[in-house]
C-alpha positions as a Markdown table, in Angstrom:
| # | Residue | x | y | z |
|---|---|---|---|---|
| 1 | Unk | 51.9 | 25.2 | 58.7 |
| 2 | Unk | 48.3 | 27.0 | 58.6 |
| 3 | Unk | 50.3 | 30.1 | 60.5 |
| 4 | Unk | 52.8 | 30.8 | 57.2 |
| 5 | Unk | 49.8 | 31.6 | 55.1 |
| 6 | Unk | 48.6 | 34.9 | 56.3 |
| 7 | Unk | 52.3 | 36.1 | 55.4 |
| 8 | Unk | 52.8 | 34.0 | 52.4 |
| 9 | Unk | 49.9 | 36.3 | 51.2 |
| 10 | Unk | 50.9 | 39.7 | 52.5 |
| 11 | Unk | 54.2 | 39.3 | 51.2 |
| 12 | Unk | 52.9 | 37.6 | 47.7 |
| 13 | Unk | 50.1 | 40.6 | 47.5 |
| 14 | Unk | 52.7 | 43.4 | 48.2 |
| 15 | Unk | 54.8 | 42.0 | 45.3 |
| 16 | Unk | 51.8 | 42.1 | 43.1 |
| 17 | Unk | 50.6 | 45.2 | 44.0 |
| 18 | Unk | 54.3 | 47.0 | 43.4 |
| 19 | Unk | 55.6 | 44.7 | 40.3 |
| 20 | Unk | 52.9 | 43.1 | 38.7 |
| 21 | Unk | 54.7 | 39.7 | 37.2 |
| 22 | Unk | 52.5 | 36.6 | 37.2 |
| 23 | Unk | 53.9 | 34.8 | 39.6 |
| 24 | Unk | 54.0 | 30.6 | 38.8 |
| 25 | Unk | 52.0 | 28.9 | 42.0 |
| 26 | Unk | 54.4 | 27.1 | 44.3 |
| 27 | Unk | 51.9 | 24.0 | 44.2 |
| 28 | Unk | 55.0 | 21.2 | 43.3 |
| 29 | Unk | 57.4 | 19.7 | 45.8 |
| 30 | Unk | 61.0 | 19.7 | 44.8 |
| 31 | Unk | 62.5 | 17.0 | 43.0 |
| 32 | Unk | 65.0 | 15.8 | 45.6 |
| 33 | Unk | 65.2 | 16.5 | 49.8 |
| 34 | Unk | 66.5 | 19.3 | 50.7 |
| 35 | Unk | 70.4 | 18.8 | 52.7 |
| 36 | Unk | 72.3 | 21.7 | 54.0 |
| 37 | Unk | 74.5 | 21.6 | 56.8 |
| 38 | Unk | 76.2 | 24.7 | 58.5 |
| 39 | Unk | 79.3 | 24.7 | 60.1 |
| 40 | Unk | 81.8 | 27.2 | 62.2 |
| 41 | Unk | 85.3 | 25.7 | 61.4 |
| 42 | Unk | 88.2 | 27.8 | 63.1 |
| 43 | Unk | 87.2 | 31.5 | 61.4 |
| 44 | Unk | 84.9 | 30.6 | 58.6 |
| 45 | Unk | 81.5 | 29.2 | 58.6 |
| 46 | Unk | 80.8 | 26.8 | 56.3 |
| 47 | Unk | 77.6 | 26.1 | 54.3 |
| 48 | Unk | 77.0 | 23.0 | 52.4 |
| 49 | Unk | 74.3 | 22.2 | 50.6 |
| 50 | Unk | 72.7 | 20.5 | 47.4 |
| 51 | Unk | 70.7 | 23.8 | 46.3 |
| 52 | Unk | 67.5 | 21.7 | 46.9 |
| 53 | Unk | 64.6 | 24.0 | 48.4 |
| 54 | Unk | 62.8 | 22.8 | 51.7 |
| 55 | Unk | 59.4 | 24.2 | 50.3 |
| 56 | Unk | 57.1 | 23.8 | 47.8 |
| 57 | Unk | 58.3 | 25.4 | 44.1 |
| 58 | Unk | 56.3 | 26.0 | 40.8 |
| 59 | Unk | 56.5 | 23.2 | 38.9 |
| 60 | Unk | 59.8 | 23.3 | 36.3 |
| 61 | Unk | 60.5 | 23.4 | 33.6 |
| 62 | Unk | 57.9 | 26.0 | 32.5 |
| 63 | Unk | 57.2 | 28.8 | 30.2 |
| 64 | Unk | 59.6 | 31.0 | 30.8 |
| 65 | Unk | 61.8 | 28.9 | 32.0 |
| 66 | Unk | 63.2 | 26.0 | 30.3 |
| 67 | Unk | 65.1 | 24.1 | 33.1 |
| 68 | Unk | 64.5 | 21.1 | 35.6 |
| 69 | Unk | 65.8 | 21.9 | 39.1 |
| 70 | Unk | 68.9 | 19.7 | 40.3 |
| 71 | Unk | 70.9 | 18.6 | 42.9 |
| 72 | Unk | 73.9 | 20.8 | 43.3 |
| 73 | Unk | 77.4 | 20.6 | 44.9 |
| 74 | Unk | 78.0 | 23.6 | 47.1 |
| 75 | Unk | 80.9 | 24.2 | 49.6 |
| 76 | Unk | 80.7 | 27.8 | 50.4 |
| 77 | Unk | 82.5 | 30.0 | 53.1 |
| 78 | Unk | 81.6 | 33.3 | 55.0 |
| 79 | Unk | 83.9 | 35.0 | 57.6 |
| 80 | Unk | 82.8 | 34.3 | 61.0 |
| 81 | Unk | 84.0 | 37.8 | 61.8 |
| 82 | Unk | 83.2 | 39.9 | 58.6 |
| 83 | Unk | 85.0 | 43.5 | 57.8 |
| 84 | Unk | 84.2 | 46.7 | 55.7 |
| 85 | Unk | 86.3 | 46.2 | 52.2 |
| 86 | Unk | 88.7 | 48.8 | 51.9 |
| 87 | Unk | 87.7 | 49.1 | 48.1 |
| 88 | Unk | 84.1 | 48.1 | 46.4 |
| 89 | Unk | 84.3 | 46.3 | 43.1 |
| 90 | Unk | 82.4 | 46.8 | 40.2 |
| 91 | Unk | 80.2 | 44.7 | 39.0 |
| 92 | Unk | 81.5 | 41.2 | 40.3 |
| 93 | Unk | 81.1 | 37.5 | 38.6 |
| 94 | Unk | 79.3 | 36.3 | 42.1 |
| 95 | Unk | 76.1 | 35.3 | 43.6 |
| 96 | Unk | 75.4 | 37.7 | 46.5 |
| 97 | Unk | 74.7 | 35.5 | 49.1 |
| 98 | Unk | 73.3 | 32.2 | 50.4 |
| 99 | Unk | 70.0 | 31.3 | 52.4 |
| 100 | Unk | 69.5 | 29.4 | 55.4 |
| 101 | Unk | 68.5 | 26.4 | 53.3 |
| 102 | Unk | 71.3 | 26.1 | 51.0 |
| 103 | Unk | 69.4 | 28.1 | 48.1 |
| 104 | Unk | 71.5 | 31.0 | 46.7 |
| 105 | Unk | 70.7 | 34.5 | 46.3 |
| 106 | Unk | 71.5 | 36.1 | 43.3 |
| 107 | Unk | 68.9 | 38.9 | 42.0 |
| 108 | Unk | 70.5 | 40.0 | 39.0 |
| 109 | Unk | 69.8 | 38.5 | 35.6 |
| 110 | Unk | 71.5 | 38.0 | 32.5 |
| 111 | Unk | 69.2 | 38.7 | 29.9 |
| 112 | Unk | 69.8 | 42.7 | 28.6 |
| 113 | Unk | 68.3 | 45.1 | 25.9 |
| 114 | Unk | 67.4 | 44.2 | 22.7 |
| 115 | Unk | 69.1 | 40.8 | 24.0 |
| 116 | Unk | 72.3 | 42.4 | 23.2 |
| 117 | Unk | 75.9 | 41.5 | 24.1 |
| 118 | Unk | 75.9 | 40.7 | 27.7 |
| 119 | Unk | 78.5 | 43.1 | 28.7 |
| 120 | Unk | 75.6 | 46.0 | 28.2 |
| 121 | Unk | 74.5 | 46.9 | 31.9 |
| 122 | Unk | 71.3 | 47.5 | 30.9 |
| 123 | Unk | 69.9 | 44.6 | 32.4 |
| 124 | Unk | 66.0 | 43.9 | 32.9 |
| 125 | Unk | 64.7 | 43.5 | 36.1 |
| 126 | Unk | 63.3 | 40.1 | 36.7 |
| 127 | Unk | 60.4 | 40.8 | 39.2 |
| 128 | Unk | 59.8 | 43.4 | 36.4 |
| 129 | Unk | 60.3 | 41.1 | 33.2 |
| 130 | Unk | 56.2 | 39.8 | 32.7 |
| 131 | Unk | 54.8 | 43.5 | 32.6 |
| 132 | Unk | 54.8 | 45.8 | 29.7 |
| 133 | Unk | 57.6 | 48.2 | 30.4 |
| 134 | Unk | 56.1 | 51.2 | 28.3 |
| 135 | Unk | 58.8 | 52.0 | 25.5 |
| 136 | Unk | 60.6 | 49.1 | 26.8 |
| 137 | Unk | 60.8 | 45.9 | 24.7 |
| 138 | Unk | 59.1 | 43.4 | 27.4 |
| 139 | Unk | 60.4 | 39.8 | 27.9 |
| 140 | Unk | 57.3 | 38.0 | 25.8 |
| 141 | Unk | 57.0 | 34.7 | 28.5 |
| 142 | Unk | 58.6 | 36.4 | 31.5 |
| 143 | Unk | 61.1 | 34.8 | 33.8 |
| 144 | Unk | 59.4 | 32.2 | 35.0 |
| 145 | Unk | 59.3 | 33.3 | 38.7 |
| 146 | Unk | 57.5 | 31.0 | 41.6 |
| 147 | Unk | 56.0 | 32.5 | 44.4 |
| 148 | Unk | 59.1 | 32.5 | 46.1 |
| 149 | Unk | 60.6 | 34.9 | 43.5 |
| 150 | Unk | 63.0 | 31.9 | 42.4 |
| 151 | Unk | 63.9 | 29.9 | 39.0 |
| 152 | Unk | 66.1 | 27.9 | 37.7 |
| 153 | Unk | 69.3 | 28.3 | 35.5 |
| 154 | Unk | 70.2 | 26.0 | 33.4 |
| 155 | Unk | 72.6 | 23.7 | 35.3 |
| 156 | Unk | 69.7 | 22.8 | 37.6 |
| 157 | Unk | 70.6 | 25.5 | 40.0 |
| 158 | Unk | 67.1 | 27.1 | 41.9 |
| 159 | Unk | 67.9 | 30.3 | 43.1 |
| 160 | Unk | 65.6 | 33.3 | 44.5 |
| 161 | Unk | 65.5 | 37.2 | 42.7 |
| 162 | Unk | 63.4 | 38.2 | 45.6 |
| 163 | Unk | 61.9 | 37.7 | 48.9 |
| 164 | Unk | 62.0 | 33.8 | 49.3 |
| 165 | Unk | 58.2 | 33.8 | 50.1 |
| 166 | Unk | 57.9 | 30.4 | 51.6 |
| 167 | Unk | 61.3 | 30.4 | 53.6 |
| 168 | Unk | 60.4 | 33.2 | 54.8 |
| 169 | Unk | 56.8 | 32.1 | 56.4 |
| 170 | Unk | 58.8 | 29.2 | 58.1 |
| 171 | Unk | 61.4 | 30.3 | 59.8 |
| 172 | Unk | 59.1 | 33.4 | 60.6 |
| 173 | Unk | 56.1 | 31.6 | 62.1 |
| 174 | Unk | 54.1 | 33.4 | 60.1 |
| 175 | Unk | 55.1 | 36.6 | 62.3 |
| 176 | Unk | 56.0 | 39.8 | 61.2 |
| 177 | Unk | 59.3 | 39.5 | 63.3 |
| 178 | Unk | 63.5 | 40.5 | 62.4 |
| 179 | Unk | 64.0 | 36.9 | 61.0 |
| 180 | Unk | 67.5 | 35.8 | 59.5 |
| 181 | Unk | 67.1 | 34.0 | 56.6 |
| 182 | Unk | 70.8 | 34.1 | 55.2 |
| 183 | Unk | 74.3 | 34.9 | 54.9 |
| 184 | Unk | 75.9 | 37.1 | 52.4 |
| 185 | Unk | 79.0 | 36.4 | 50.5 |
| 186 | Unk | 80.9 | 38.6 | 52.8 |
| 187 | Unk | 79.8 | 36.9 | 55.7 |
| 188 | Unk | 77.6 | 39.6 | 57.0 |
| 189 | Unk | 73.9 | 38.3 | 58.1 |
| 190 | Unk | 70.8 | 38.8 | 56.1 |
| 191 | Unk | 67.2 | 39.4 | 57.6 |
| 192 | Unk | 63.8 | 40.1 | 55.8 |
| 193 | Unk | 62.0 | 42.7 | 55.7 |
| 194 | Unk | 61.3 | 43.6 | 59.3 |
| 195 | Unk | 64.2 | 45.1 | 62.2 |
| 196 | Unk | 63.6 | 47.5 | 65.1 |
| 197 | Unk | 62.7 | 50.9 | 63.9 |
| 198 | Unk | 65.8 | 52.1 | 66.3 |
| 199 | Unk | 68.6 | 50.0 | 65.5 |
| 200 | Unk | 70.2 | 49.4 | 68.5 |
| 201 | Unk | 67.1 | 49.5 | 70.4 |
| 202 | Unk | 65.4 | 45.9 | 70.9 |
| 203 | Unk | 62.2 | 47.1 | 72.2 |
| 204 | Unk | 61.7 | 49.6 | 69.9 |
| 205 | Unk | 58.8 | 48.3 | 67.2 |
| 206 | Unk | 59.2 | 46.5 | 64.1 |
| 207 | Unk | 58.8 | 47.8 | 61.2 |
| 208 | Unk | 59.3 | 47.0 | 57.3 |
| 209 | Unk | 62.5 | 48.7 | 56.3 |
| 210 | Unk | 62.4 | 50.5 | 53.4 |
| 211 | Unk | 65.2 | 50.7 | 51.0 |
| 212 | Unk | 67.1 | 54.1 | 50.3 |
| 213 | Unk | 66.5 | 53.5 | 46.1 |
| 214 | Unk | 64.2 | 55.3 | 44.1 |
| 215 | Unk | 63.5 | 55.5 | 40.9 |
| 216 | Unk | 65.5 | 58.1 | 38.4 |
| 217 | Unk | 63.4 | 60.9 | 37.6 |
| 218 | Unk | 65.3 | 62.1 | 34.4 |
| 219 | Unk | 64.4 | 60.4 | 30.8 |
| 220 | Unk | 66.9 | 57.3 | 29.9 |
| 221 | Unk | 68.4 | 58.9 | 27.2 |
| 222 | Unk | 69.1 | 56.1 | 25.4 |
| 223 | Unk | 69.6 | 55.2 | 21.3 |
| 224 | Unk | 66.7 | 52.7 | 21.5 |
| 225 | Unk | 69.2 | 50.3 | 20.0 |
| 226 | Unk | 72.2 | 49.2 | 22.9 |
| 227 | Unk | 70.1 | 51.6 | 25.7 |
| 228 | Unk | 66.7 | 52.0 | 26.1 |
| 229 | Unk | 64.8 | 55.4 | 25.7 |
| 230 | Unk | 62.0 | 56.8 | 27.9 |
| 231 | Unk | 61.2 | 57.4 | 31.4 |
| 232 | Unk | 62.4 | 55.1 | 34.0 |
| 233 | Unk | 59.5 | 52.4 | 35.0 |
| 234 | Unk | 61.8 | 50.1 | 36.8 |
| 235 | Unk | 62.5 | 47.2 | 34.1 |
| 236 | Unk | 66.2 | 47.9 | 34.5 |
| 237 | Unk | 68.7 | 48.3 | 38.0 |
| 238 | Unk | 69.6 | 51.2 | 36.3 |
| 239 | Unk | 66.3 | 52.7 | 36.2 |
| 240 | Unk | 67.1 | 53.2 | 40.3 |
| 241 | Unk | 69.3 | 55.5 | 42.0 |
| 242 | Unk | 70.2 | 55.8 | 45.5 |
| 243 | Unk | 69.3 | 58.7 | 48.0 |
| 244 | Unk | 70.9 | 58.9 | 51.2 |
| 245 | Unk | 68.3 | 59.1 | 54.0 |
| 246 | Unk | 65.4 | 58.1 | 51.4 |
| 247 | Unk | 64.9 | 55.0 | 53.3 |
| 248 | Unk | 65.9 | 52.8 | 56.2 |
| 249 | Unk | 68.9 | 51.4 | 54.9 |
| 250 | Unk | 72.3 | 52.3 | 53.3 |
| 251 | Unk | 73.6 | 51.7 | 49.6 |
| 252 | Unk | 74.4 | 48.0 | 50.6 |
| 253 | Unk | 70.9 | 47.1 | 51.5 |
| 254 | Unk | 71.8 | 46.6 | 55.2 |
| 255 | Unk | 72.8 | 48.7 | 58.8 |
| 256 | Unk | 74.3 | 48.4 | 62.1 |
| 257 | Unk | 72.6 | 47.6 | 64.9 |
| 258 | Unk | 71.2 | 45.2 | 67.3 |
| 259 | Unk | 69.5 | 41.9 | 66.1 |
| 260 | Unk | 68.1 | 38.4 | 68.2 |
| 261 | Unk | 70.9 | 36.8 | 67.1 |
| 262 | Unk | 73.4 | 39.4 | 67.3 |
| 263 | Unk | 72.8 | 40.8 | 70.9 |
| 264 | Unk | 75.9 | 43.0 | 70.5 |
| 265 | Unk | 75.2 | 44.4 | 67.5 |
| 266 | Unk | 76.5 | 44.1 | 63.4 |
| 267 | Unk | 76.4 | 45.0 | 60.0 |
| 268 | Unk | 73.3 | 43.3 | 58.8 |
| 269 | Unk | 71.3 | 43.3 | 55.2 |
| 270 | Unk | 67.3 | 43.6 | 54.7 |
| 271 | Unk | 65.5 | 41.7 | 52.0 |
| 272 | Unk | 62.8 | 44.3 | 51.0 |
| 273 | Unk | 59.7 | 45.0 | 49.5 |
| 274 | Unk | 60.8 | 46.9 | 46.9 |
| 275 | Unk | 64.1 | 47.5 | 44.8 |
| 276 | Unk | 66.5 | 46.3 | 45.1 |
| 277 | Unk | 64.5 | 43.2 | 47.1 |
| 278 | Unk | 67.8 | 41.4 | 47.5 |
| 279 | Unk | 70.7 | 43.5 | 47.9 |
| 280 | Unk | 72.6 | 44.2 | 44.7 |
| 281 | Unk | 76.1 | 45.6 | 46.5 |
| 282 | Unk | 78.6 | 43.8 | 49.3 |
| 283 | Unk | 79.7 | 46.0 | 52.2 |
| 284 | Unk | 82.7 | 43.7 | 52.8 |
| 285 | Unk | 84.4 | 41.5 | 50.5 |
| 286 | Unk | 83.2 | 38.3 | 48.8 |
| 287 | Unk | 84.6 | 35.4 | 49.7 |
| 288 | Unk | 86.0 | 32.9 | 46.6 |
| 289 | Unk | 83.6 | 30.0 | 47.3 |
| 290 | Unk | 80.6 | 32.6 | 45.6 |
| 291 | Unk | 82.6 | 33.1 | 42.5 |
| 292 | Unk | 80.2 | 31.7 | 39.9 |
| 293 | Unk | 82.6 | 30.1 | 37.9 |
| 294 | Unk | 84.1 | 28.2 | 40.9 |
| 295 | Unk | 80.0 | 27.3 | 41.5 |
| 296 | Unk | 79.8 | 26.0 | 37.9 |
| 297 | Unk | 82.5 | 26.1 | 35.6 |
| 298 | Unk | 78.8 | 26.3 | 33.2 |
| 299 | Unk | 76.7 | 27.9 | 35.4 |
| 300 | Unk | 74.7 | 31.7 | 34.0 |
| 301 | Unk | 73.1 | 32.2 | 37.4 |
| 302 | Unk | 70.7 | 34.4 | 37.0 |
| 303 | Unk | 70.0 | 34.2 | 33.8 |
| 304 | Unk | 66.5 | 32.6 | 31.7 |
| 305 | Unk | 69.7 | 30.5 | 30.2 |
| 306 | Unk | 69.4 | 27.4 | 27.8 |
| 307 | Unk | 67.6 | 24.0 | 27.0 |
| 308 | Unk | 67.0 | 22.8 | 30.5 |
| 309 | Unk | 69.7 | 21.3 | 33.0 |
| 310 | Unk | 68.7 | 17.6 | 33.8 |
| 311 | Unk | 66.6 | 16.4 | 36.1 |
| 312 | Unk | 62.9 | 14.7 | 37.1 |
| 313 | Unk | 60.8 | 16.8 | 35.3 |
| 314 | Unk | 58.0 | 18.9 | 36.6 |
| 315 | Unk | 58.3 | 17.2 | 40.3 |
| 316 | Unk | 55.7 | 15.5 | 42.6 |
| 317 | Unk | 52.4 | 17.5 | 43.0 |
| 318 | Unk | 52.1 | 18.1 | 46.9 |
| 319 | Unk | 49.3 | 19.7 | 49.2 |
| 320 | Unk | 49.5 | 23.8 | 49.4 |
| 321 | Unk | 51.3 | 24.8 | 52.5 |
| 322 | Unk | 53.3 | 22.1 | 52.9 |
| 323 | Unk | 57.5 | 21.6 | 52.5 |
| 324 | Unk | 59.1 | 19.8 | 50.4 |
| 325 | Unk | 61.8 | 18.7 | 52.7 |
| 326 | Unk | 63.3 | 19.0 | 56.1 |
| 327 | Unk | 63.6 | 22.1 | 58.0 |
| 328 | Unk | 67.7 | 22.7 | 57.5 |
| 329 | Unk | 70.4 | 21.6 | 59.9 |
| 330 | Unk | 72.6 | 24.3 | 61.7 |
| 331 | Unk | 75.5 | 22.5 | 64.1 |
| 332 | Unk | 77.6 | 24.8 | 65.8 |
């Protein structure tokens, strides 16, 4: 797969360059095969999978993370034919979305200020949590993060924070094309980084989209006890604000407009380059099947979390730029 690497390293350099975190080498090959299988069944599509990436990983547990990667049990279900909600939530007890291969994305964490009560919405920033953050308490051993912006939570459950580096470079080609690499909870479809610079122009160029966040300009504010004080510096979501027209996209992450697999056009999301990397909003409605607690009655996804879920230890060493598994199974 010698034609991944030149955007395995673009994409690993640009997170490097913008964030900083010390990224654990994906140099270990899962502990199981990946399986995912996805289905259109009447007016749902169906995705089952057992969370099991089809690259290589860093080798877990680690420090700054302290749990094996397992085989999981998921039955989830987008609309085949999303819609707008009619309301937005706050924030919701759901991972955001689901990749190609059966690995969920969920970028938020659960570890907040002063490791304080979890309902404080002052949340760090995992691509942010191995720098030092200024007036910021840091998080001493980081997140953990591979390569592919992923850990693990403590159930066993691998999921990515970020651009899923590896994923990316193989359904890509290596290109620097509009590639899908996922579905969202609310069924809409989620690319990566690159879509036509005219939306509902397929000729037109591709370029990077860039997100419509930036970050606050006005001091924090904060007590230095339950909110932190200082200027923004990105180790929080709420460090960001969004600005209509600042970017490429909307508030969701995402816009309307032609794509290969959508000829006709459709809402669709970006992964990006910069915050929020994996969209932190839902245009639509998310269906049930993404409720966390339906995942895993035990699951903090996420979160750094606990002791360690069980598995087979740090996995089988494997060759760089090689997958741990299968490419994954679509049937129509």
């Amino acid at each position: 797969m010698n034609t991944s690497l030149p955007l395995l390293a673009a994409l690993s350099a640009a997170f490097l360059a913008a964030q900083g975190p010390a990224l654990k080498p994906a140099d270990s090959t899962p502990p199981a095969r990946n399986k995912v299988t996805i289905t259109v069944r009447g007016d749902k599509r169906v995705i089952e999978s057992n969370g099991i990436p089809d690259h290589l990983v860093a080798a877990f547990p680690n420090r700054g993370n302290p749990n094996a990667i397992a085989e999981q049990q998921y039955r989830l279900e987008v609309p085949v034919r999303p819609q707008p909600a009619t309301e937005q939530p706050g924030r919701f007890p759901y991972a955001w979305g689901v990749a190609l291969n059966g690995v969920v994305f969920d970028p938020g964490t659960a570890e907040v200020y002063n490791d304080g009560d979890r309902s404080n919405p002052w949340r760090y920033e995992a691509l942010r949590s191995n720098t030092e953050m200024g007036t910021t308490p840091r998080i001493p051993t980081g997140l953990g993060l591979d390569q592919n912006h992923g850990h693990v939570q403590p159930n066993g459950a691998y999921h990515y924070h970020g651009l899923p580096t590896l994923l990316i470079a193989r359904l890509s080609g290596g290109e620097g094309k509009m590639t899908h690499v996922g579905w969202a909870a609310d069924g809409y479809p989620v690319y990566a980084v690159h879509a036509y610079a005219q939306a509902d122009d397929p000729k037109s160029p591709l370029k990077p989209m860039r997100s419509s966040y930036r970050l606050k300009t006005a001091e924090r504010g904060g007590d230095g006890q339950t909110s932190p004080t200082g200027k923004p510096d990105g180790s929080f979501a709420l460090d960001f604000e969004y600005v209509p027209g600042h970017g490429d996209l909307d508030e969701f992450g995402g816009r309307t407009g032609v794509t290969p697999e959508f000829p006709q056009g459709t809402y669709y999301y970006v992964l990006t380059e910069e915050f929020p990397f994996i969209p932190r909003k839902l245009r639509g409605t998310p269906d049930p099947s993404f409720n966390k607690m339906r995942m895993d009655p035990h699951a903090n996804l996420g979160g750094q979390g606990g002791p360690g879920a069980k598995g087979k230890g740090k996995g089988k060493k494997g060759p760089p730029g090689l997958f741990g598994g299968p490419p994954p199974e679509e049937a129509k």
